[in-house]
N, C-alpha and C positions, 0 to 999 in steps of 0.2 A: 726462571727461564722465560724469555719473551717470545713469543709465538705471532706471527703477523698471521693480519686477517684479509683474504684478498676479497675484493668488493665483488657482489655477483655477477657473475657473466649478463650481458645484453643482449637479448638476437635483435636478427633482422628488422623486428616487428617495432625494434622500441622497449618491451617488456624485460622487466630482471626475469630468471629465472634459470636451470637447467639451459646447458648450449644445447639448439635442438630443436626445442619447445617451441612452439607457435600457439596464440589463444585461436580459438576458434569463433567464428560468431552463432549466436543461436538464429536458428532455422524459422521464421516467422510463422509456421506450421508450428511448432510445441511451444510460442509462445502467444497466441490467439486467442486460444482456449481460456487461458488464463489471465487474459486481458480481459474478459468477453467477461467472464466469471466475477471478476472482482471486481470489474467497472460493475456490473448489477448489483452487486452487493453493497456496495457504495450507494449506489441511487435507493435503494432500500430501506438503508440504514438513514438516509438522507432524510428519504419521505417520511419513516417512523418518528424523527428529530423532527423536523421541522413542520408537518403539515399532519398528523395523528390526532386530529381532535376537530369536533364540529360537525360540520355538515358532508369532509370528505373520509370522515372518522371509518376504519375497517371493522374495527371492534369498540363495543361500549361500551360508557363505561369510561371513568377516566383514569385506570390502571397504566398504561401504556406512557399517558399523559406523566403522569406522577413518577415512573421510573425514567424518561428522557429530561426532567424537567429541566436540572441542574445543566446539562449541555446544552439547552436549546438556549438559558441565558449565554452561554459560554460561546456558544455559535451566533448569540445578535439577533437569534428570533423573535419575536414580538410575542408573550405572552397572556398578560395579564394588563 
């Protein structure tokens, strides 16, 4: 037996989905935080990679050094 398949419905919006359904947008209030949050950790993770050693060094000691090294070629920083 052949069974047809009907394509999904469209709303208004543009969006496949349930007839009905509208997306919603997010609230720039519950997405800030988390902008906020992962842009610093970014910058963090940045400085650890790129600038972790010498004269602006946190800790020392070239541990830190030795575990980002392989990125920091891979990212085009200047090492060695």
């Amino acid at each position: 037996m052949a069974q047809s398949v009907a394509p999904p419905a469209v709303s208004s919006t543009g969006t496949t989905g349930s007839p009905g359904t509208a997306v919603t947008p997010l609230p720039l209030r519950a997405v800030l935080p988390w902008a906020v949050f992962v842009g610093t950790l970014m910058l963090v993770l940045l400085y650890f990679v790129g600038a972790e050693q010498g004269a602006t060094s946190v800790f020392s000691g070239a541990q830190v050094h030795e575990w980002v090294h392989d990125g920091r070629h891979l990212l085009g920083f200047p090492c060695h």
